[in-house]
N, C-alpha and C positions, 0 to 999 in steps of 0.2 A: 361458267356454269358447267355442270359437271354431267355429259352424257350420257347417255345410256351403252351398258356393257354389252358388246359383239363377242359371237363365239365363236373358236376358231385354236388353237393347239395351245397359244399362249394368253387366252384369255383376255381380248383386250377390251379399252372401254374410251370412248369420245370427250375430250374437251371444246367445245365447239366443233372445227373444223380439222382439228387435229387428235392422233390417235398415239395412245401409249400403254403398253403393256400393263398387265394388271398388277403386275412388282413393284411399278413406279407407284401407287396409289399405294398401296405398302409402304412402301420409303417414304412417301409424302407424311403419311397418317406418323408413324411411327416416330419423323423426325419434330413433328410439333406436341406430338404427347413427350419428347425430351425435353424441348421446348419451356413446354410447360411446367413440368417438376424442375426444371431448373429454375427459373421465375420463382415459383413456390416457394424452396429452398431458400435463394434470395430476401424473399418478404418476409421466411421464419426470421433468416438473421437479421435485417433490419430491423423487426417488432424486437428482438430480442434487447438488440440497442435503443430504442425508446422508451421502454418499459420501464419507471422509473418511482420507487413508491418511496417516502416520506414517513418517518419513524418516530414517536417522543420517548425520550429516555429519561430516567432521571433511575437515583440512590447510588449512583459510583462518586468517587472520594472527589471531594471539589478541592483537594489542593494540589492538586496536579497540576503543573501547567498547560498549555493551551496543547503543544507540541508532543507533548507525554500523552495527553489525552486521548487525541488525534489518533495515534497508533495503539494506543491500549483499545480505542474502539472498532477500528479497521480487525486487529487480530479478531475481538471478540464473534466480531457479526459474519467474518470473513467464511462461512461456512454457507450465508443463506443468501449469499451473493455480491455481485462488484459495490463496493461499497466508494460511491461515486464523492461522498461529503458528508463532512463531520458539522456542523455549525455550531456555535455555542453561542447564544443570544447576548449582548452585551460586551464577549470579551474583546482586548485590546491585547494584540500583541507587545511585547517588549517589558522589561522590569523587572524580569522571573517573576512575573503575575501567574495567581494563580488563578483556575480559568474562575473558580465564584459562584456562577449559576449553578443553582441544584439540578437547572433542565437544560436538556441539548436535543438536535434532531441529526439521524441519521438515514440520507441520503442510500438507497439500494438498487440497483439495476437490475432486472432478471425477472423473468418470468416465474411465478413462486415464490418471489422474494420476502414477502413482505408475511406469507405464510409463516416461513421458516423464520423470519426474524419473532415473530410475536410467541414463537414456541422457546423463546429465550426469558421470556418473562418471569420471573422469578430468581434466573438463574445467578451465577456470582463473578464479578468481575474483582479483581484484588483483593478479594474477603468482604465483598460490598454485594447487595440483593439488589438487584436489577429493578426497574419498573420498565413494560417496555411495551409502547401501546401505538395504533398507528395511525396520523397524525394524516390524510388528503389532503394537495393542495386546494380544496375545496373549501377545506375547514375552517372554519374563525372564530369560533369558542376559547382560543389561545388569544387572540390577537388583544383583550386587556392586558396581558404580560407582556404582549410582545412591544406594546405600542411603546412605551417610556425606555428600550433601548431601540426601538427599528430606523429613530433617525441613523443616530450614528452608525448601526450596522451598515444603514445603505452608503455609508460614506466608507467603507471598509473595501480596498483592492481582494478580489480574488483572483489566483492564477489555474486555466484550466489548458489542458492537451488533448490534440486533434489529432488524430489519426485518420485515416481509407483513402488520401486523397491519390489522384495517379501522382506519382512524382515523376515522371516524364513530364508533365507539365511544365511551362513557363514559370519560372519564383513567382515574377510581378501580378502573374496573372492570378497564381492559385494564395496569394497575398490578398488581392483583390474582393476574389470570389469569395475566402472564408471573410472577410469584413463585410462581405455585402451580404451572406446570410447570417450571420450570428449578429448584424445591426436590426434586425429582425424583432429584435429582442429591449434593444434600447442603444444605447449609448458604446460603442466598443472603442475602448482606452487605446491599447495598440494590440497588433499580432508580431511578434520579434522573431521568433525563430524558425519561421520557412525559412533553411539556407542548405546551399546546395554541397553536397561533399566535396565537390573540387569544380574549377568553373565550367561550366558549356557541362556539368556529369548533372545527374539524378537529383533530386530535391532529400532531403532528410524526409526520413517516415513520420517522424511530429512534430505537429506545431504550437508553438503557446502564446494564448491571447491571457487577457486581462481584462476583468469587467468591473465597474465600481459597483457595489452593494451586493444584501442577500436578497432581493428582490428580482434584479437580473441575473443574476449565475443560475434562481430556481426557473425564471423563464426558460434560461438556456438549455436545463437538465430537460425541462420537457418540449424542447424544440421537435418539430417532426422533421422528415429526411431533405438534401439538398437535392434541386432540383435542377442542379446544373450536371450537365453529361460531365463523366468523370470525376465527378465530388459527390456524384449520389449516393455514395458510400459509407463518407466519412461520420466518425461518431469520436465523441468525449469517453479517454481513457480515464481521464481522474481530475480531480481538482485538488490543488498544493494544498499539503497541510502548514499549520503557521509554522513558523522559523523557531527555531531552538531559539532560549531566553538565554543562553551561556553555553561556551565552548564542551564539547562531549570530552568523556575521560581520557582520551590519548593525550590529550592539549594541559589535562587538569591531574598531577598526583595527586593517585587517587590513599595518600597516607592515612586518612581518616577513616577509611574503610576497613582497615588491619587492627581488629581489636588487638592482637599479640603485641603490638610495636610498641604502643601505650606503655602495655604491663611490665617492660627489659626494663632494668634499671641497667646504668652507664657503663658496670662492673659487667654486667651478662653480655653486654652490646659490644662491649671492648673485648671481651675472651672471641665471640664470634667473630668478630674483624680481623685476629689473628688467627683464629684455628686455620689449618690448611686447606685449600682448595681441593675439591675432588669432579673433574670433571665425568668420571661414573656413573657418578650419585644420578638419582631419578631425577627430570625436571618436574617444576613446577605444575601444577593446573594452572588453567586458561583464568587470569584476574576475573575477568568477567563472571566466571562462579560468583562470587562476593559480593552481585549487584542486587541492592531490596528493587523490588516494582516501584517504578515502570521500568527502572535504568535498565534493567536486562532486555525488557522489550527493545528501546531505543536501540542498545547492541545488533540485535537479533537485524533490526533493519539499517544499519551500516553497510555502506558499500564495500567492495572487494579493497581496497586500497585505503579506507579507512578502518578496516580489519584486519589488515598488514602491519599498521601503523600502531596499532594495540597492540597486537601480539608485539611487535617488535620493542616493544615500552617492558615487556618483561625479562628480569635477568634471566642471565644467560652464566654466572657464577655461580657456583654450586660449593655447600660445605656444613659438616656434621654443628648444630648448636652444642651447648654447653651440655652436658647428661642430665638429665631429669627422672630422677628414680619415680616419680608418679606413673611415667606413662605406660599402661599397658601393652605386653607382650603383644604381638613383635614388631608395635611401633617405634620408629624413632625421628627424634624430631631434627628437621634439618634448615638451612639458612640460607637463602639467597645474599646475593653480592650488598643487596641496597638493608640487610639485616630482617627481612622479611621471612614467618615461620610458617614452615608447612609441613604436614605429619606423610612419614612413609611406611605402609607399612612392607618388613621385609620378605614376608610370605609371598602374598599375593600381587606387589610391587606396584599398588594402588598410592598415590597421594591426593593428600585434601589441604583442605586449612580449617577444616575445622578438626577442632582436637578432638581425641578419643575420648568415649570416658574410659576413667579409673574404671580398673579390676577391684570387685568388694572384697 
């Protein structure tokens, strides 16, 4: 308890039986109001990570696939916050299925999120009008739609990542810990990837469990914090979208996307095979120009090494096609090694593939 202040040069004041300048009551005060704002601080960003609001979508193109979707909707929303899950009610991975349901629910983390989401209503995804309304897990005005696919949803693996944990820790232990709070929730399939960068060193910064159904992963998004020292941290970076239904363009010629190729006949295709090579000549534009929605999106989120692997799929042969007195000044049209055309023009040393039009 805290005594009464004595006067005297340096102002002092009693803690019981002992005596301590009036600075140190200063320092004391001073260091629990940092204290405090730091604790604060902490709780902003913990609320920030359980904050978790639930979206109903519908009027975008249902034959997209499940994987197409998935990121055509993350771009969309990706403005009104972490866009934690895509669900699409009934679909089934694999077949190049397309996802079918005219309704989906989009999963958002953030404080405001769910604001900024519903200010999208209206708006256009692909050339498609949005509906887009918000959906609490409290809700169940949905649930005659949802019931005739929610068995087999719940039979449906999802894969989700952990991050905050100390990775100083023990593997076993922070293996452990994350199963014994995320079973919390129900059933947890496995955690696989807490592994540590090299042995006796640091743990990886995430990890990925797996839960069966859409009834536990929505537990999980509104899980509140771990209450274990050291993992009171951690929170869900995202949850896996489904798997591509077929290999992406590096794996796949992409020839069917070259309207020009079609139009050569054998006679044009055979002059360009001989004409001479010009290593001068302008390269090409990036294939990827050329992709309809969603496939640009899909690009767009390729990783560094599978964007290598594209680019590197385009030639690197260069040479004048056959003359074409249509084309407008100061285009000229030019050929890649695989007989691929693309327009340059000489002014401004721009290329495209799509052609000019005619001068009237």
């Amino acid at each position: 308890m805290e005594g009464s202040a004595t006067k005297g040069p340096e102002l002092w004041f009693d803690i019981g039986k002992l005596r301590f300048p009036r600075s140190v009551r200063y320092a004391m005060r001073s260091a629990t109001k940092d204290l405090e704002l730091r604790n604060s601080y902490a709780d902003i960003e913990k609320s920030r990570h359980s904050i978790v609001s639930r979206i109903y979508v519908e009027g975008y193109d249902t034959s997209l696939s499940g994987h197409d979707f998935v990121y055509a909707m993350r771009a969309h929303f990706a403005s009104c916050g972490e866009v934690m899950l895509v669900y699409i009610p009934g679909y089934v991975c694999g077949g190049g299925r397309s996802i079918g349901n005219r309704f989906a629910f989009v999963y958002l983390r953030g404080e405001g999120a769910e604001e900024r989401a519903l200010k999208l209503h209206g708006s256009y995804m692909g050339g498609h009008k949005l509906v887009v309304e918000p959906y609490p897990f409290h809700a169940t005005y949905l649930d005659h739609k949802l019931a005739p696919m929610r068995e087999a949803d719940n039979k449906q693996q999802y894969t989700f990542f952990v991050e905050g944990y100390d990775t100083s820790l023990p593997l076993d232990y922070v293996k452990f810990k994350l199963y014994e709070h995320f079973s919390k929730c129900g059933s947890i399939r496995f955690i696989i990837s807490v592994t540590q960068k090299e042995h006796g060193g640091p743990l990886s910064s995430s990890a990925k469990t797996s839960v069966d159904g859409i009834d536990l992963i929505e537990k999980v998004l509104q899980l509140g914090r771990c209450d274990v020292k050291r993992l009171e941290n951690i929170y869900i970076t995202r949850v896996a979208p489904p798997e591509p239904d077929e290999a992406f363009l590096p794996c796949i010629h992409p020839a069917h996307l070259w309207t020009c190729s079609s139009s050569k006949t054998p006679s044009a295709m055979a002059a360009a095979a001989t004409a001479p090579e010009d290593p001068n000549l302008p390269e090409p534009p990036c294939m990827s120009t050329l992709l309809p929605y969603p496939y640009n999106l899909r690009f767009q989120n390729l990783d560094v090494e599978s964007k290598k692997l594209f680019y590197a799929s385009q030639p690197a042969v260069k040479r004048y096609a056959p003359e074409d007195p249509s084309l407008p000044e100061p285009w000229k049209r030019l050929e890649s090694s695989n007989t691929y055309s693309y327009y340059w023009n000489t002014e401004t040393n721009v290329t495209q593939y799509e052609r000019p039009p005619s001068s009237s």
